[in-house]
C-alpha positions, 0 to 999 in steps of 0.5 A: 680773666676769670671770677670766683665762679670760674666765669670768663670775664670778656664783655664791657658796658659802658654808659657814656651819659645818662642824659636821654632824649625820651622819658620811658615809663619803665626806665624813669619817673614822669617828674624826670630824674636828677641827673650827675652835674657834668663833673661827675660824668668820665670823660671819653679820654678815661673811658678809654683808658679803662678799655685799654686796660680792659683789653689787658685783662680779657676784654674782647667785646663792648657796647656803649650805652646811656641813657642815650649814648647818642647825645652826648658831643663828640661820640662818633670821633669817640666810636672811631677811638675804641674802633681803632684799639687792638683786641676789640673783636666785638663793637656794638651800640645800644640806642633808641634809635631817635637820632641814628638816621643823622648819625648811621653812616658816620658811625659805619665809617667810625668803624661801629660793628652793630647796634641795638635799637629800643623799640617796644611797639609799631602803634605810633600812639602807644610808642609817644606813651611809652617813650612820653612823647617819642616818634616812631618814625624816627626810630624807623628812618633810624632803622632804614639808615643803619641798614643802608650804612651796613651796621649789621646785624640790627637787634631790636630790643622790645620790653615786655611786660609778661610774655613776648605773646602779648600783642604789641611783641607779637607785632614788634616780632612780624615787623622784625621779621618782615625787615631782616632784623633779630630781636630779643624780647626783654622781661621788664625788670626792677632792679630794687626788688631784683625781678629780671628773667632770661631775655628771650633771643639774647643772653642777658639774664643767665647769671650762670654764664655771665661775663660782664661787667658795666662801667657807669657815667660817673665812672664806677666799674660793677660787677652785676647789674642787679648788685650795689657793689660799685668800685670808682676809678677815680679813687681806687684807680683803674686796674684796682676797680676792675680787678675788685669787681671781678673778684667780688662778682656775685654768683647770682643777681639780687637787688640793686637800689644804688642806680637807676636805669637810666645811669647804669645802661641796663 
């Protein structure tokens, strides 16, 4: 599965909600957001459907995201649907890691390869302040019960404002290494202006190599995370939409104003 720029098509975002159980300064305004009344959020039996066809057409890798895929009823039985599906060579999970210590080991046996967890800052005080109110020692009992149930590797995901130099990345960086996990250090980006850059440790950023495409809650497949181009399942059908936006996925990224982070899964 090829696109216009010759660039193998194989990985799929997918966010399962965009409810989230913290409010990041960077990924939503402090007055909070709308967010989609339930029916227009996909259901887990669509969802599958469209990694089915996905794998059809080149899928091979997916990570499920949210806003925070955690809070949504029933992900775990859903994790153990995608795992038993023929093709998936690559299972992983973005969260914040709020609520991974109650569900590590169910998600293990659900048969989750990975995950990547959120984590900007070990300073307890400035993590409540990103996060708007967060406990970090949530998102380390998440971290210490993912090791403990063999969801491995553990990618931390830090966003930076400048540069992976800056105090709170350099410590987030020592933490890593002190603990065995990998991190990416993640340039904040905006997606209404088209600012983003080359994740530091990660592949996100490098369009010339770009081979996602996302999937939203509300069932839109885009091409390109920084891109308005966004085609519905549930009007074209699936096939249709995906097939649209592989052959429109643009060379390069630019702006997006059609989503926010919080609905899109970064």
């Amino acid at each position: 599965m090829f696109d216009p720029f010759n660039r193998s098509i194989s990985y799929l975002r997918v966010s399962i909600t965009d409810r989230c159980n913290l409010r990041c300064v960077y990924c939503m305004p402090e007055e909070g957001i709308r967010l989609m009344d339930h029916s227009e959020i996909i259901s887990y039996e669509e969802i599958l459907e469209v990694i089915r066809e996905g794998i059809r057409l080149g899928i091979t890798k997916v990570r499920i995201t949210g806003g925070e895929p955690l809070v949504r009823k029933g992900v775990v039985g859903f994790v153990e649907m995608i795992a038993q599906l023929k093709g998936i060579t690559d299972f992983g999970m973005t969260t914040n890691g709020i609520l991974l210590d109650q569900f590590a080991s169910d998600l293990s046996r659900a048969g989750l390869h990975r995950v990547n967890i959120s984590l900007d800052t070990i300073n307890p005080e400035k993590y409540r302040q990103i996060t708007r109110g967060g406990e970090l020692e949530k998102v380390f009992s998440g971290i210490h019960a993912a090791k403990e149930a063999g969801i491995l590797p553990i990618k931390i995901n830090c966003v930076v404002k400048n540069s992976s130099l800056e105090p709170d990345a350099i410590e987030v960086g020592n933490f890593c290494r002190q603990n065995g996990l990998e991190v990416r250090f993640i340039h904040e980006m905006d997606l209404d202006t088209g600012c983003f850059t080359l994740v530091e440790g990660g592949d996100g950023g490098n369009c010339r190599n770009c081979n996602r495409l996302r999937l939203t809650a509300n069932g839109m497949i885009k091409p390109c995370l920084f891109a308005n181009l966004e085609y519905s399942i549930r009007d074209l059908g699936i096939r249709e939409a995906m097939l649209s936006a592989i052959t429109t996925k643009p060379e390069k990224g630019k702006i997006n104003n059609h989503n926010l982070f919080h609905n899109i899964g970064g």
